[in-house]
C-alpha positions in Angstrom: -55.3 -119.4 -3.8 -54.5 -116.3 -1.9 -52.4 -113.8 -4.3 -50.2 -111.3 -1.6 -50.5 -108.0 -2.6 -47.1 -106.4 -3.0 -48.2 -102.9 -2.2 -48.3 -102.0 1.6 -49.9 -99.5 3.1 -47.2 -96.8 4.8 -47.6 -94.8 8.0 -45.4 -91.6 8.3 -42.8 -89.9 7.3 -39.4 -91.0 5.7 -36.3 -90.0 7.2 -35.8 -88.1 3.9 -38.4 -86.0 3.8 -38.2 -85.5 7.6 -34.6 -84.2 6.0 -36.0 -82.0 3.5 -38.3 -80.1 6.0 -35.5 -79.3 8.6 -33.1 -78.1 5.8 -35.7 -76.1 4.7 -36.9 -74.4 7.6 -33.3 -73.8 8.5 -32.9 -71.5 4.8 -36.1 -69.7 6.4 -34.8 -68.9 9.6 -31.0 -67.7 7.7 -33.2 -65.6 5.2 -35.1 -64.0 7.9 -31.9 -63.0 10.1 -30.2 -61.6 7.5 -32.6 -59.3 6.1 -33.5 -58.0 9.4 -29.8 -57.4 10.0 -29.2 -59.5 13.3 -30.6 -59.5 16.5 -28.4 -56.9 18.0 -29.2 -52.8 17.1 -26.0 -51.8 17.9 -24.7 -52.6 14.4 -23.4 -49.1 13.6 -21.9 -48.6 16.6 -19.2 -51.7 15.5 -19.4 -50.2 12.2 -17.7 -46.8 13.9 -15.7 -48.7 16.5 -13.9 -50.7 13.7 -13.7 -47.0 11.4 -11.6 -45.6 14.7 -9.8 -48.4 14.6 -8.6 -48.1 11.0 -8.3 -44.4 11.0 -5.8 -44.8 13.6 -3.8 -47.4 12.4 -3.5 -45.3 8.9 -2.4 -42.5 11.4 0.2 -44.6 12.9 1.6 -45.8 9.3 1.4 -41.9 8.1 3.5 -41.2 11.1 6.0 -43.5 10.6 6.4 -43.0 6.7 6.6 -38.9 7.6 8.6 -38.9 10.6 6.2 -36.6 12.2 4.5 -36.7 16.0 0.8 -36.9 15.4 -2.4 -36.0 17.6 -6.2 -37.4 18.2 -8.3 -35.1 20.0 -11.5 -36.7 21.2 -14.5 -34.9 21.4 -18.1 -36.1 22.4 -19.5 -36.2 19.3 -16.4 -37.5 17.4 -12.6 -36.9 16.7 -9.8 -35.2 15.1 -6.0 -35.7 14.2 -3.8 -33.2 15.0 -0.3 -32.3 13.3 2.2 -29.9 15.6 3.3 -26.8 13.5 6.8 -26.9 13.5 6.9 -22.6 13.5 5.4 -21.8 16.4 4.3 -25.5 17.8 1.2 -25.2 18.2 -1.1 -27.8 17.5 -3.3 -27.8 14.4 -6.0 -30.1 13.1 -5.5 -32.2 9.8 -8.6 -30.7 8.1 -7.4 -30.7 4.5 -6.3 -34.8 4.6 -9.2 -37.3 3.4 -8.1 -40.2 5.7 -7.4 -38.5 9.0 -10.1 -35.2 8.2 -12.4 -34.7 10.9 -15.2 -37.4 11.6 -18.5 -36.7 13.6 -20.4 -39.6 14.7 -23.8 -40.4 13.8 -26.6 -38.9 16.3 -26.8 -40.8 19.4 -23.9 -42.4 19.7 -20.7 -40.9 22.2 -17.2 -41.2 22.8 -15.2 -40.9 26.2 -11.6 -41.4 26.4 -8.7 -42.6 29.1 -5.4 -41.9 29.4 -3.7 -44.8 31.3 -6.7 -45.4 33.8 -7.6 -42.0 34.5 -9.7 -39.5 33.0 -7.8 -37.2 31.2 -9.4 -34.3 31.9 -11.9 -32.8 35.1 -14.8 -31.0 34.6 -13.5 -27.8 35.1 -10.2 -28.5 32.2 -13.2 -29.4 29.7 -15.2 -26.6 30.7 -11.5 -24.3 30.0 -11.1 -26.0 26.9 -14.1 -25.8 25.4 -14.1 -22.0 26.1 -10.5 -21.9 23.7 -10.3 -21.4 20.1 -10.5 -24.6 18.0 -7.3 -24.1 16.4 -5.7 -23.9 20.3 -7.1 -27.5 21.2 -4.6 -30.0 22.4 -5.1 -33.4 21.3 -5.4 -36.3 24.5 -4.0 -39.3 22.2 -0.2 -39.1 20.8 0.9 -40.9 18.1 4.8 -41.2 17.7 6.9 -41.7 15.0 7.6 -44.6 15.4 4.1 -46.3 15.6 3.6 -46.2 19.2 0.5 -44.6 21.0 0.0 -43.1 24.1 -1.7 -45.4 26.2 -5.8 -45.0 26.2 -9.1 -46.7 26.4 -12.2 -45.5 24.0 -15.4 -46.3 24.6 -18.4 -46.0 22.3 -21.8 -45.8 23.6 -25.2 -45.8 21.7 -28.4 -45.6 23.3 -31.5 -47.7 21.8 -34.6 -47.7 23.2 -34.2 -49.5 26.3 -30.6 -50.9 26.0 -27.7 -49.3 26.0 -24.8 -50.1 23.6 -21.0 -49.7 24.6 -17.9 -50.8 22.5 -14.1 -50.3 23.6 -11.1 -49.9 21.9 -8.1 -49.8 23.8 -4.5 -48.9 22.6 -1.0 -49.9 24.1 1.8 -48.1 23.9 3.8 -50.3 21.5 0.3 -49.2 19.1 -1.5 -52.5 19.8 -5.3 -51.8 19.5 -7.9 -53.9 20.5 -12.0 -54.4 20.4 -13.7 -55.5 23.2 -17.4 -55.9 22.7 -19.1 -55.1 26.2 -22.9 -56.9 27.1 -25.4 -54.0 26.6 -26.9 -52.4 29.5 -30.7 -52.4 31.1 -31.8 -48.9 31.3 
């Protein structure tokens, strides 16, 4: 008599340990992302488009609680609220305040500004007002009293080795303001 031998010989893999390698490759592959931070290098540069953004709106809500017309002056390198003196209305930067003090942006990145689809000042009105006093700057961006802006476009731009970063912001008059994340360039 023949006895059948109940144990058979198997060939591959189950489907749960075919499972069990996928899941964990995929943990691999997470944990290696995150602690290289992302494929993109333009990390900081979001970091500081989103800090404008914030800055501003706390401008906006200062201006309404105060009742007072505020100012952003945009510089290269960074920006600046402004308040208006009500003695002899001149402009004058908010250098004592902790929220709206002056901020300068990290090395390599820059900012340009537009005021309604133009650019707000030529070369020669930069030139003019760079040779002026820093208390007699005029700010380009207008926040009103009651929340609105004074139409403009930001844009952020970071160079990295052979790309080149940009980020927008762009603010309605009714004090809408918006990110838009542009593709980075080829250099």
């Amino acid at each position: 008599m023949k006895v059948a031998s109940s144990a058979r010989h198997q060939a591959g893999f189950t489907l749960l340990e075919v499972l069990l390698v996928a899941m964990l490759m995929g943990l691999v592959a997470t944990a290696v992302t995150l602690s290289m931070g992302g494929a993109r290098g333009d990390r900081e540069l979001d970091k500081q488009a989103r800090r404008f953004m914030a800055t501003l709106q706390q401008a906006q809500e200062y201006s309404v609680m105060d009742g007072r017309l505020l100012g952003l002056r945009v510089e290269e390198n960074g920006w600046q609220f402004m308040s208006r003196d009500p003695k002899d209305r001149k402009w004058r930067a908010l250098t004592g305040d902790k929220l709206l003090g002056p901020v300068t942006l990290p090395e390599g990145m820059t900012l340009a500004v537009e005021l309604e689809g133009f650019n707000w000042r030529t070369a020669s009105d930069e030139r003019q007002e760079q040779g002026r006093d820093e208390r007699e700057r005029t700010p380009q961006i207008l926040v009103f009293p009651g929340g609105e802006l004074s139409p403009f476009v930001l844009t952020l731009s970071q160079q990295d080795e052979d790309l080149h970063y940009l980020r927008t912001v762009r603010g309605d008059e009714f004090g809408r303001l918006s990110l838009l994340q542009d593709e980075e360039e080829e250099e």
